[in-house]
C-alpha positions, 0 to 999 in steps of 0.5 A: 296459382295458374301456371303461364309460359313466358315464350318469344318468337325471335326473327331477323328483323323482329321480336315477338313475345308473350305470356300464355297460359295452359290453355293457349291463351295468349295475353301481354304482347309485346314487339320490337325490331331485332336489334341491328347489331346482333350479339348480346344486344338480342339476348339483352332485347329478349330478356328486357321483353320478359321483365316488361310482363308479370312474372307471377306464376311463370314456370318457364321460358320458351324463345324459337330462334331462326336457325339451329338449337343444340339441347343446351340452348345454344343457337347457330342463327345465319340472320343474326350478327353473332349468333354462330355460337349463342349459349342463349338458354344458359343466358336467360336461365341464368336472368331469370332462374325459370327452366329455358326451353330453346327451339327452332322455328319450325318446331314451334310452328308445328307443336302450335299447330297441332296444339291450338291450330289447324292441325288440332288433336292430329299425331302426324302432322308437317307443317311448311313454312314458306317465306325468304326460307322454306322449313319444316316442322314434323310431328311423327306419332305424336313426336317431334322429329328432330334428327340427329342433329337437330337438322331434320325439316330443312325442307327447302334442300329438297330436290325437285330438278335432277340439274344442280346449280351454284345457287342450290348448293347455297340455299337448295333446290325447293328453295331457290324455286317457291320461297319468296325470293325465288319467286322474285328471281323467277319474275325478274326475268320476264319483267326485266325489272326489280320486283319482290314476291308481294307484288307478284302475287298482286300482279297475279290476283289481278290477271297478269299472266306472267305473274301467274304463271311464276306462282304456278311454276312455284307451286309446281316445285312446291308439290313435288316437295309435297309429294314426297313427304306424302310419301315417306311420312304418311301425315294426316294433315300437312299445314302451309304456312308464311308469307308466301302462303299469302299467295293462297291457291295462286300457289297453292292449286298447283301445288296440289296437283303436282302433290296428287300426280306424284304421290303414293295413291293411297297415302295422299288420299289420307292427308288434308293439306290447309293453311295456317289458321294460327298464323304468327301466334303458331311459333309463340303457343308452340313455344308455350305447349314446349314449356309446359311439356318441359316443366310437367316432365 
């Protein structure tokens, strides 16, 4: 019997799960809002997800959480009530008696990306999640760089002022300037109005120089971050993702001009920077690609 991955892609405000097979296709998608009142009711909304598919020939659960999972499958997830201490992989292991593999968000992105994605066939990749967060996933000599603590790829603790703030000592520097709420704060005080980083980059596509140049400065703070892991990791490709993304070469023209003024000379002419061509399926199929490496093992 064909063997399939049972994985999830678990947000602050939505689920995403599917089954996939060993050649990443993806069938039997299902969605929901992340349930308000967090604690058990997630794990009880994950675990209602799988049961809804075919189980037949499932080797084993995959679920990326927003946030930090330990070995054991226990998640710290900032967004979600509760979820300081989750024994996740102990829960859905113990429901379905399949091998649970749990995963930070960024680590699926990049496994996805550099299996079916943008990245294919690439050993040393980065993959840059942009959204109300900045994070990123590494794949060093074909390994998953996690760190001691499962803390490498906080990307948007990056340094790119040498002035620190209050507010860099609450998400970082890189954060505070490109994510989406960055953006935002930056165009709220030249628009002296509530706004939010969608209808920036609306405002820009259509001309409005204040809009433009909000992105330009964020693709500015964006670049040195990209500079510098030119620099230390000497990936092939660097692959940009979430929303923020969106904005495409609003942001993203910038930011490899700051890349390209900052980098080592020759390891930037190595690496090929280009967006997610997976999208919101990278985290799943990372998922799926992180099960059939722990089942095969």
């Amino acid at each position: 019997m064909e063997r399939f991955a049972l994985v999830a892609d678990l947000g602050g405000t939505k689920i995403a799960a599917a089954r996939v097979d060993a050649k990443g296709r993806v069938t039997h998608r299902r969605q929901l809002a992340t349930p308000r009142e967090g604690g058990g009711a997630v794990v009880y909304a994950l675990a209602g997800m799988f049961h809804q598919m075919p189980l037949a020939g499932a080797g084993a659960l995959g679920v990326d959480v927003p946030g930090l999972a330990d070995p054991r499958g226990i998640v710290w997830a900032p967004n979600i009530s509760g979820w300081e201490h989750m024994p996740l992989g102990k829960m859905l292991s113990r429901e379905f008696k399949l091998p649970t593999v749990v995963e930070s968000d960024r680590n699926a992105f990049v496994m996805g990306e550099a299996w079916q994605g943008s990245a294919k066939n690439c050993t040393d990749v980065v993959f840059v999640a942009i959204g109300t967060g900045i994070g990123a996933g590494i794949i060093s000599g074909g390994r998953l760089i996690r760190g001691s603590g499962e803390l490498s790829g906080c990307l948007g603790w990056m340094a790119t002022l040498d002035q620190p703030t209050p507010l860099y000592k609450q998400i970082g520097c890189l954060e505070a300037h490109a994510a989406g709420p960055g953006i935002a704060r930056a165009a709220e005080g030249l628009f002296k109005r509530p706004i939010d980083s969608r209808e920036v980059v609306k405002l820009a596509r259509r001309g409005n120089p204040a809009a433009k140049k909000v992105l330009a400065e964020a693709g500015g703070h964006l670049g040195i971050a990209l500079a510098n892991l030119v620099d230390i990791l000497n990936p092939q490709m660097i692959v940009i993702g979430g929303g923020v993304a969106e904005a495409g070469n609003l942001l993203l023209t910038p930011a490899l001009q700051t890349m390209r003024r900052w980098a080592q000379p020759l390891a930037v002419k190595q690496v090929r920077i280009c967006r997610s061509r997976l999208g919101a399926r990278a985290s799943l199929l990372g998922m799926a690609k992180l099960c059939f490496d722990r089942f095969r093992s």
